[in-house]
Phi, psi and omega in degrees: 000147172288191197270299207310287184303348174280332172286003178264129168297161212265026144272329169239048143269349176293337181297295208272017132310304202252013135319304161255046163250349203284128192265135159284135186265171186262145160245135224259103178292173201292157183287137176228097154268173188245350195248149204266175168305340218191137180248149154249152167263123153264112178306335173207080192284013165265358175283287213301324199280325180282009156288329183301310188288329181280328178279342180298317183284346161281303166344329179262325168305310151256047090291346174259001154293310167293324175292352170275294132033273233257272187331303189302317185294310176307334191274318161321278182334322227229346173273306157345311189327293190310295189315318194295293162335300173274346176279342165257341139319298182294312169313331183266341175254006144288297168356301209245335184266299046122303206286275223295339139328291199277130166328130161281122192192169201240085184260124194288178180268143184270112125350285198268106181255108156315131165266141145238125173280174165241162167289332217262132199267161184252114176323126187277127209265150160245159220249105175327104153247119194291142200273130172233137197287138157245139147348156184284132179258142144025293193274306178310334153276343168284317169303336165297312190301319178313317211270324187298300205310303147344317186251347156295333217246335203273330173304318169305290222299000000 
């Protein structure tokens, strides 16, 4: 015996014996196959992928309706907004300048309201919106996935 184990008493030199006599058990691996559980037969796969590529490309097609859809009602929204706005505005500059302008006095209400066209017609202002690049959207991606796909089915054919 060496010098460690002769100053140790002689339970744990049995210990650090039998530490290093302790056998590793070995593992036994698992059956690894190559063929999956279960086969399907497909009778014709250039039908099926081009039945796949057609549902896919309706599929993308409505979505890019609903994402137009989707634009527009925000786009609903968001004029609503505006309108809402400018109709409380104009209620507050009749209100507070408008009353106050006009003679106070106990005057009926006018019934018959006139029209007079002018001849000269008044230009209509349309209102500029600056065009800002917007990031690839959605919708712009979907139309790319729509054109691969397209060209995927042309390819079958």
């Amino acid at each position: 015996m060496n010098r460690k184990s002769s100053k140790m008493p002689k339970i744990t030199q049995k210990i650090v014996e039998k530490k290093t006599v302790r056998r590793r058990k070995r593992s036994i691996p698992a059956k690894k196959s190559s063929e999956p559980e279960y086969m399907v037969q497909v009778p014709d796969p250039k039908m099926v992928r081009k039945d796949i590529l057609e549902s896919l490309r309706e599929m993308i097609i409505f979505m890019q309706s609903y994402e137009k859809f989707r634009k527009i009602q925000n786009e609903k929204v968001s004029a609503l907004k505006q309108l809402q706005s400018q109709v409380k505005e104009l209620n507050s500059l009749i209100d507070v300048k408008l009353r106050g302008l006009l003679p106070k006095g106990n005057m009926h209400a006018v019934k018959e309201i006139h029209v007079v066209k002018s001849k000269t017609k008044v230009p209509e202002v349309k209102s500029v919106e600056s065009e800002v690049v917007k990031p690839k959207s959605e919708l712009d991606e979907l139309e790319s996935q729509l054109k691969d796909i397209e060209s995927q089915l042309h390819g079958l054919k």
